[in-house]
MIKEBA-491191 format. One record per atom (N, C-alpha, C, O): residue in one letter; atom name; x, y, z. Coordinates in nm, 3 decimals, decimal comma. Example, Ala and Ser with C-alpha at 12.3 -4.5 7.8 and 13.67 -1.06 7.14 Angstrom:
BEGIN
 residuo atomo       u       v       w
       A     N   1,319  -0,569   0,780
       A    CA   1,230  -0,450   0,780
       A     C   1,320  -0,330   0,780
       A     O   1,424  -0,332   0,846
       S     N   1,285  -0,225   0,708
       S    CA   1,367  -0,106   0,714
       S     C   1,290   0,003   0,787
       S     O   1,341   0,114   0,804
This chain:
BEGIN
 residuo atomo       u       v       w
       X     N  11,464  15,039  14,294
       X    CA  11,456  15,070  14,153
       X     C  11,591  15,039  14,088
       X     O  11,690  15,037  14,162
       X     N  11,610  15,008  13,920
       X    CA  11,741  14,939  13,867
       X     C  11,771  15,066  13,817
       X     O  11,704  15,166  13,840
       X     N  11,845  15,063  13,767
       X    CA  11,943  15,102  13,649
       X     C  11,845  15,135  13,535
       X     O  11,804  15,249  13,512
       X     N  11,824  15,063  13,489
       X    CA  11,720  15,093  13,364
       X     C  11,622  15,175  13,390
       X     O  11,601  15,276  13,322
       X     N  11,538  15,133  13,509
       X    CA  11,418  15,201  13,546
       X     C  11,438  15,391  13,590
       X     O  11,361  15,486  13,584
       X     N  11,564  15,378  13,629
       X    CA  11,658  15,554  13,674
       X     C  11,680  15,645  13,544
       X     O  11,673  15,766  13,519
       X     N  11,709  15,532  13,475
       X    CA  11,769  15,620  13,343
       X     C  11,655  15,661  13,269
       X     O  11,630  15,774  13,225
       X     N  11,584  15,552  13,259
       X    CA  11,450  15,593  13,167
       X     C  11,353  15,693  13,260
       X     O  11,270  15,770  13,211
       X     N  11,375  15,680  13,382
       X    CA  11,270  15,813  13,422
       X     C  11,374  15,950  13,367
       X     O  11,319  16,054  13,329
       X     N  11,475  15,942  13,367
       X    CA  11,528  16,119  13,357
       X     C  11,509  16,100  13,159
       X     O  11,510  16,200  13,087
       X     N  11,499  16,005  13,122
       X    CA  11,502  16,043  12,973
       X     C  11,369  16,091  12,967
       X     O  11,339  16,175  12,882
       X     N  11,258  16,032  13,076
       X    CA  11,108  16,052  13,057
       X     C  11,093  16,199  13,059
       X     O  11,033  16,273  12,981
       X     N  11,174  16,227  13,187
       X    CA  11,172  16,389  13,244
       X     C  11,208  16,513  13,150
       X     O  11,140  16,615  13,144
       X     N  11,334  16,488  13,074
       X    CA  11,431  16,607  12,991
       X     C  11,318  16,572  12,874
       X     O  11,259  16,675  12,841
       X     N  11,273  16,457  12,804
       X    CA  11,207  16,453  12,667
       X     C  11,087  16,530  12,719
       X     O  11,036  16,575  12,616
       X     N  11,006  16,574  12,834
       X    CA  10,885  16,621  12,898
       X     C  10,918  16,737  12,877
       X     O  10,866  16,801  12,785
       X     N  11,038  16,804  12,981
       X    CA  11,096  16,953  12,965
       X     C  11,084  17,019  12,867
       X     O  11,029  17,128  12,853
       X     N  11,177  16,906  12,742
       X    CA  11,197  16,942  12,646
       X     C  11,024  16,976  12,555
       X     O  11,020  17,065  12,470
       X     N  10,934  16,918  12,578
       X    CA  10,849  16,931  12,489
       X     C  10,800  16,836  12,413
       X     O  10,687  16,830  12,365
       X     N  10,914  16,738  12,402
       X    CA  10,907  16,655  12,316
       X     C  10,827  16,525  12,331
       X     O  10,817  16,464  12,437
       X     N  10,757  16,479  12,190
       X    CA  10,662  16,302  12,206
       X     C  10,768  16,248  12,175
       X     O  10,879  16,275  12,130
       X     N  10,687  16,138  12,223
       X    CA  10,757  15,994  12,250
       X     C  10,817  15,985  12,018
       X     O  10,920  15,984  11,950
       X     N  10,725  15,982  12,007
       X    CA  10,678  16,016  11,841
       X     C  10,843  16,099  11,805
       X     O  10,926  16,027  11,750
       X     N  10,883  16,232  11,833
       X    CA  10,938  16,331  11,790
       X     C  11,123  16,246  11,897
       X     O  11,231  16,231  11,841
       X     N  11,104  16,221  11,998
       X    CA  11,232  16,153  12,004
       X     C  11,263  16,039  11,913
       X     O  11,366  16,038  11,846
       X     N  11,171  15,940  11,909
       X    CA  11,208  15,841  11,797
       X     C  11,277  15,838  11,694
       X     O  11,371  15,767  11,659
       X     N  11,211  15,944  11,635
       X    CA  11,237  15,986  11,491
       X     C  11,400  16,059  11,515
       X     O  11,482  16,061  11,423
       X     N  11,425  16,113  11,644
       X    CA  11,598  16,189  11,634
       X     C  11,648  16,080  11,635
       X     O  11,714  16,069  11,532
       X     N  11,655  15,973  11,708
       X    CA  11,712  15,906  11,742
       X     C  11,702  15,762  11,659
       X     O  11,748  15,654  11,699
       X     N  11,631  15,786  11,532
       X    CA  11,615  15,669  11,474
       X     C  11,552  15,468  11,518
       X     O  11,574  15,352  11,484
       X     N  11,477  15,539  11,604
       X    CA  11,409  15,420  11,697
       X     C  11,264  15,455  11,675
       X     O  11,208  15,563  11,657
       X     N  11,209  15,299  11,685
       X    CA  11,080  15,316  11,702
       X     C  11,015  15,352  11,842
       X     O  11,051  15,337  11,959
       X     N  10,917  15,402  11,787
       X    CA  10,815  15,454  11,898
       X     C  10,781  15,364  12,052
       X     O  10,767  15,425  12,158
       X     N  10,772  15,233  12,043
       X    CA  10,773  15,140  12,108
       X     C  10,921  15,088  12,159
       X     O  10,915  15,026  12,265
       X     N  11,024  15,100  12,114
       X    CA  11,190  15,108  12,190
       X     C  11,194  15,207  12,283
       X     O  11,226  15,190  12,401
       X     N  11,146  15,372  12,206
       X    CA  11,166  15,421  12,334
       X     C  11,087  15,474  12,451
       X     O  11,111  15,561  12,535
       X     N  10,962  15,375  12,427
       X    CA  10,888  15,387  12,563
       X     C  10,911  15,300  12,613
       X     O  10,859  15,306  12,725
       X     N  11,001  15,148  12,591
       X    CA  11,034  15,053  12,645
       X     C  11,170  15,094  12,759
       X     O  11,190  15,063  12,877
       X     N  11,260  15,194  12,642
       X    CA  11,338  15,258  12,776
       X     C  11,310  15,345  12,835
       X     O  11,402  15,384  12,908
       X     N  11,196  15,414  12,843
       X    CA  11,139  15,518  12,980
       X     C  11,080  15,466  13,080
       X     O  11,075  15,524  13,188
       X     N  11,016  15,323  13,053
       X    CA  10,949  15,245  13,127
       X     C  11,051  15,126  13,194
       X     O  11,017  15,030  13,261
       X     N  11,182  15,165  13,153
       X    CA  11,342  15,050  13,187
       X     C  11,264  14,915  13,171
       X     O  11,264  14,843  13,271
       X     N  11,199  14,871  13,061
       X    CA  11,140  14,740  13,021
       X     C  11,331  14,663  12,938
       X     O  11,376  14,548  12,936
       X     N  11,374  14,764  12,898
       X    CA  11,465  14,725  12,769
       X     C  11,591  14,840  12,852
       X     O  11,540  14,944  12,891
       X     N  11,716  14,828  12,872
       X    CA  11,816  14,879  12,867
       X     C  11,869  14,949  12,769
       X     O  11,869  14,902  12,656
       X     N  11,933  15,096  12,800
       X    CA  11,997  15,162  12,679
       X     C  12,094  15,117  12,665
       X     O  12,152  15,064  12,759
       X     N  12,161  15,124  12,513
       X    CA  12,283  15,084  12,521
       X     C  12,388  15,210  12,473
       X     O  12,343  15,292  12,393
       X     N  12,529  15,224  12,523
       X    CA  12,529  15,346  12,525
       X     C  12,538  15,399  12,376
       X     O  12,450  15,484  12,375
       X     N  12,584  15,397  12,276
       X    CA  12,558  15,472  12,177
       X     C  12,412  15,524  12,177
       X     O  12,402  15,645  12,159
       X     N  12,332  15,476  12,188
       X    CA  12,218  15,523  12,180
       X     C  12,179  15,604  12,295
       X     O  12,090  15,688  12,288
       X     N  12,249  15,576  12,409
       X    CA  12,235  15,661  12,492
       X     C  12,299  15,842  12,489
       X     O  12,254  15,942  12,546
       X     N  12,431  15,823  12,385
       X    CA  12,468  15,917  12,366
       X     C  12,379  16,050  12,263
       X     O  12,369  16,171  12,280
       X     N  12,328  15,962  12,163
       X    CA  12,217  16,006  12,054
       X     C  12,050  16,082  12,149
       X     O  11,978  16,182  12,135
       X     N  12,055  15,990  12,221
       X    CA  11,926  16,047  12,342
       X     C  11,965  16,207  12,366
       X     O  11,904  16,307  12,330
       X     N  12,093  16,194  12,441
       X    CA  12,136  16,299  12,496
       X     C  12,118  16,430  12,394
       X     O  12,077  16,543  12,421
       X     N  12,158  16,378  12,279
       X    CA  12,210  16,491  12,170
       X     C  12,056  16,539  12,114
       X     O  12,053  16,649  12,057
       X     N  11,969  16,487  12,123
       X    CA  11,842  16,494  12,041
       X     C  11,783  16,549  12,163
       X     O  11,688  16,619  12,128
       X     N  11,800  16,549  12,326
       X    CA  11,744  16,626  12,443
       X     C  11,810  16,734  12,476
       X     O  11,770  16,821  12,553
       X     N  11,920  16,731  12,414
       X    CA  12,010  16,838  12,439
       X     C  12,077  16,869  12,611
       X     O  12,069  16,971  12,679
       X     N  12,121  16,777  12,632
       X    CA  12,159  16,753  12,735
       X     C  12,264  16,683  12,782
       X     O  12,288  16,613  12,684
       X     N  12,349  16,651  12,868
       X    CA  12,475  16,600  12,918
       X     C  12,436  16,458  12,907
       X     O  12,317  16,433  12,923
       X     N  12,514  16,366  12,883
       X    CA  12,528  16,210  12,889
       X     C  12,519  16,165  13,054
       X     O  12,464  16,071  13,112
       X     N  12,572  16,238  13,082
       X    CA  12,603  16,190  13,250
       X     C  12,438  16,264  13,340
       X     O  12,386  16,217  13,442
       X     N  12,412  16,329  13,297
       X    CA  12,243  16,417  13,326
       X     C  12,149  16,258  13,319
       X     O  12,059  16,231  13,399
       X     N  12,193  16,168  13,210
       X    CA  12,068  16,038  13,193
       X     C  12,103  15,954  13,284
       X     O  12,052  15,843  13,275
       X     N  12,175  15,972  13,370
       X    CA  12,288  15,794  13,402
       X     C  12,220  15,795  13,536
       X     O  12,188  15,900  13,593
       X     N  12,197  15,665  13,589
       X    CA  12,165  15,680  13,726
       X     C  12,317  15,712  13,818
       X     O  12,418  15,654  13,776
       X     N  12,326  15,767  13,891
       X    CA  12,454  15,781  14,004
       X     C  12,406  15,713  14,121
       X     O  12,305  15,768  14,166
       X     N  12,447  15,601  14,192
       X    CA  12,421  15,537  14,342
       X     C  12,449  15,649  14,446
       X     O  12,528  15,737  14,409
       X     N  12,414  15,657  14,530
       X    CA  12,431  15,739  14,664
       X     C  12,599  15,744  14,664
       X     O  12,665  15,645  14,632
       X     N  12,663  15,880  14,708
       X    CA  12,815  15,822  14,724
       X     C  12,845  15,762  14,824
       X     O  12,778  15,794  14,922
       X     N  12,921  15,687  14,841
       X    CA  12,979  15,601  14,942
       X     C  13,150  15,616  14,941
       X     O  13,219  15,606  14,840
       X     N  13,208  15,647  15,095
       X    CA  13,290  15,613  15,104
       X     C  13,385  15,516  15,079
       X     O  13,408  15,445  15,177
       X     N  13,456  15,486  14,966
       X    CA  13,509  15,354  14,948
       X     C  13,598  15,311  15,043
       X     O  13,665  15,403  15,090
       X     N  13,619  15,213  15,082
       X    CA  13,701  15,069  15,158
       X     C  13,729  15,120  15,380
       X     O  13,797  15,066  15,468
       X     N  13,650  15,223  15,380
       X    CA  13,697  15,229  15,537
       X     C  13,506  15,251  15,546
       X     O  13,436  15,327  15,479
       X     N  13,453  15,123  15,686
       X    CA  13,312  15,180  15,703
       X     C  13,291  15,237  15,793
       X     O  13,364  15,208  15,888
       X     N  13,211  15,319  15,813
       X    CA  13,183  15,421  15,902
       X     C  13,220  15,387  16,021
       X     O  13,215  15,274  16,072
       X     N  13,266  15,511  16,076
       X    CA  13,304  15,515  16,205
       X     C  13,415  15,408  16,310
       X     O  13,431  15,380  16,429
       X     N  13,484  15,367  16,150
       X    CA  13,618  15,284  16,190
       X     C  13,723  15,331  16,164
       X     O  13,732  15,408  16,069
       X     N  13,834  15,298  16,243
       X    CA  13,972  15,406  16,175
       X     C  14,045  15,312  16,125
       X     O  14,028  15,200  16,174
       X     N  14,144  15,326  16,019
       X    CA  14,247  15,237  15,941
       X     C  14,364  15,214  16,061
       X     O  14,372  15,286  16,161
       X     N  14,438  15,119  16,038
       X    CA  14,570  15,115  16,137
       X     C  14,678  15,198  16,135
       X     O  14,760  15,224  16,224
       X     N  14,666  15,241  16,012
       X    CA  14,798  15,357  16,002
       X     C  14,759  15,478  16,011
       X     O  14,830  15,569  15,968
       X     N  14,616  15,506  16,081
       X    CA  14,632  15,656  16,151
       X     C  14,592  15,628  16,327
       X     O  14,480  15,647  16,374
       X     N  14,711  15,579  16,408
       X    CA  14,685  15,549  16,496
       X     C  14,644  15,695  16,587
       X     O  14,698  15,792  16,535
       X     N  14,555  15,733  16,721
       X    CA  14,480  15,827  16,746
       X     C  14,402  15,873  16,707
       X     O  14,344  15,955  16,777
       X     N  14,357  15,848  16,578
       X    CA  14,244  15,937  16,534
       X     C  14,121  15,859  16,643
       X     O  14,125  15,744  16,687
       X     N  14,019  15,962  16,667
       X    CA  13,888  15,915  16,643
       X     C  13,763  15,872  16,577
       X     O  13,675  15,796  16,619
       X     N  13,773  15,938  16,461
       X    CA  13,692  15,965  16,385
       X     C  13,757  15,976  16,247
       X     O  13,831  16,074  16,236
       X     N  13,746  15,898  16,137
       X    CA  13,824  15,947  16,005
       X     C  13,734  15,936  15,915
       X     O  13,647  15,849  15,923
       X     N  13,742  16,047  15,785
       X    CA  13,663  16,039  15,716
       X     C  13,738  16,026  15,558
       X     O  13,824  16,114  15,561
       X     N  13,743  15,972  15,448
       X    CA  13,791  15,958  15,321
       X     C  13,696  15,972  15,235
       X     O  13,593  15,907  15,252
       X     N  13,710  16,076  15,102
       X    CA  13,642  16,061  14,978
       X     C  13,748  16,047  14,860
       X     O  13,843  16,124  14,844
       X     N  13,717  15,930  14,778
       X    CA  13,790  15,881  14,669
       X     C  13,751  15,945  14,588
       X     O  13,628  15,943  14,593
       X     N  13,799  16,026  14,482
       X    CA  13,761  16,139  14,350
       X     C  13,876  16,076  14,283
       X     O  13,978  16,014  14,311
       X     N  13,814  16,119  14,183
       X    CA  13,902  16,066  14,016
       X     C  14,007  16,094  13,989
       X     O  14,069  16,025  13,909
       X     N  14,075  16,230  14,060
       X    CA  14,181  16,309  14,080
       X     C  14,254  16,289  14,195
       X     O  14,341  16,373  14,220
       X     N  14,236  16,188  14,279
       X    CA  14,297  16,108  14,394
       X     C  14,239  16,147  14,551
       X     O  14,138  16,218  14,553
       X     N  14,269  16,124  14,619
       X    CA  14,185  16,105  14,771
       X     C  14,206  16,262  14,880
       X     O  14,302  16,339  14,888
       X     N  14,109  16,262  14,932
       X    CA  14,088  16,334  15,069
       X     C  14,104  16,269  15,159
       X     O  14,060  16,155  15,145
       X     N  14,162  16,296  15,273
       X    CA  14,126  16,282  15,427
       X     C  14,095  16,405  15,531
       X     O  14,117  16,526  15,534
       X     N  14,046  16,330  15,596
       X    CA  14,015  16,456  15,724
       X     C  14,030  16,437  15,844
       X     O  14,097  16,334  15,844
       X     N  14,012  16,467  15,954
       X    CA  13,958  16,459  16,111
       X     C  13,865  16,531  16,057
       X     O  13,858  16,625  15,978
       X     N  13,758  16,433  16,150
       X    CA  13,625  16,534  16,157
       X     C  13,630  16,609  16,271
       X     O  13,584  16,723  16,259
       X     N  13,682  16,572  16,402
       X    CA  13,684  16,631  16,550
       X     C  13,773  16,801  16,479
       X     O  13,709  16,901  16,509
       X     N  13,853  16,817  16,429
       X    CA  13,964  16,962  16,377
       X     C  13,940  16,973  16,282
       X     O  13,977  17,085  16,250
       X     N  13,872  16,900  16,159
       X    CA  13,853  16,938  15,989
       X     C  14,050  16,937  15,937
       X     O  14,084  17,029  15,863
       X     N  14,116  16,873  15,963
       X    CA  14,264  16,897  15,957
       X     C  14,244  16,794  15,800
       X     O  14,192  16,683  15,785
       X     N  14,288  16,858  15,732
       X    CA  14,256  16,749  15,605
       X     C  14,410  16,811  15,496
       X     O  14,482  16,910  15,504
       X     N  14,405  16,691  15,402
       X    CA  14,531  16,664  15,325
       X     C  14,471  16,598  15,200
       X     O  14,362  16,541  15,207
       X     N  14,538  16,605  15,092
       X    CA  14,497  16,545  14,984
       X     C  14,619  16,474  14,862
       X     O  14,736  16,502  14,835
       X     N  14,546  16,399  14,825
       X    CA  14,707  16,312  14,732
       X     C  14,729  16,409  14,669
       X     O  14,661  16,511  14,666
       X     N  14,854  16,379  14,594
       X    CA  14,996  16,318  14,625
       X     C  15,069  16,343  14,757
       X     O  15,160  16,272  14,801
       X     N  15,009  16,468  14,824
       X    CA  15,052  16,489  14,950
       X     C  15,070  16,369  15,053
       X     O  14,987  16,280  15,071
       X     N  15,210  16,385  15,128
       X    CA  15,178  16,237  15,240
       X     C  15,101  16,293  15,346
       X     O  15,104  16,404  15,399
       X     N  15,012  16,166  15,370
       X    CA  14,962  16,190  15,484
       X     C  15,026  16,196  15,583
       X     O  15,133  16,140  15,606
       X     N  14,941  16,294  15,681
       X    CA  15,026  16,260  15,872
       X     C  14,983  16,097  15,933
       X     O  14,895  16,012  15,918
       X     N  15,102  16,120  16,004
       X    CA  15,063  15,956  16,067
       X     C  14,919  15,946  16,161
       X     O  14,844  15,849  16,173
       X     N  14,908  16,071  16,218
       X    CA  14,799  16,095  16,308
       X     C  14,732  16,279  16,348
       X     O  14,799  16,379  16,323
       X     N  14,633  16,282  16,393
       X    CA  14,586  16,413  16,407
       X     C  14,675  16,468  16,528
       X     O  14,728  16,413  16,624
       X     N  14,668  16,616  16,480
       X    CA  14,729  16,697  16,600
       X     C  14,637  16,729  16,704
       X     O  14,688  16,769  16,809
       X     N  14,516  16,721  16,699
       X    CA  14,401  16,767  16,747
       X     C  14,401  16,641  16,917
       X     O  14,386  16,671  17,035
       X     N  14,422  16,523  16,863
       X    CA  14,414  16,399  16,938
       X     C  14,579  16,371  17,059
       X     O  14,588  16,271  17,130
């Protein structure tokens, strides 16, 4: 399933919750009736202003419509270790907006930016 097709099911879902026709969102949002069954059905992409207006007329968070991908560990793949934590067995990283985690999974021994990391686990 795309992008379009994700977003327009949760707009399908909260406008349902909400109560609301296809008819009665239109009209908040200044779209015809046929636009926005085109984006519940992801025939047509939102664009975001209008995506923001959705939100406000469902009463609901902007980020509540958005599809999110599965998280993924960014740049180390599973069950490989980087070179500069020599001993580990097992390393695990999550990238957040507010800067990075690490861990051992074998001890849970974990550190977070700006902090320096250890060169290697104590556990190993």
């Amino acid at each position: 399933m795309d992008i379009s097709h994700e977003t327009g099911d949760r707009i399908r879902y909260y406008r349902k919750k909400k109560q609301m026709t296809i008819d009665q969102l239109a009209a908040a949002i200044c779209k015809s009736k046929s636009c926005v069954s085109k984006y519940e059905n992801g025939q047509i992409a939102v664009d975001l202003p209008t995506l923001y207006d959705i939100a406000a007329a469902l009463e609901v968070r902007v980020t509540q419509l958005l599809y999110l991908p599965p998280d993924r560990t960014a740049g180390t793949p599973s069950g490989t270790v980087p070179a500069f934590l020599p001993g580990w067995t097992v390393f695990t990283a999550t990238i957040t907006t507010g800067g990075a985690t690490a861990s051992c999974a074998a001890c849970a021994t974990s550190w977070s930016k700006p902090s320096p990391a250890p060169s290697m686990c104590t556990c190993t």
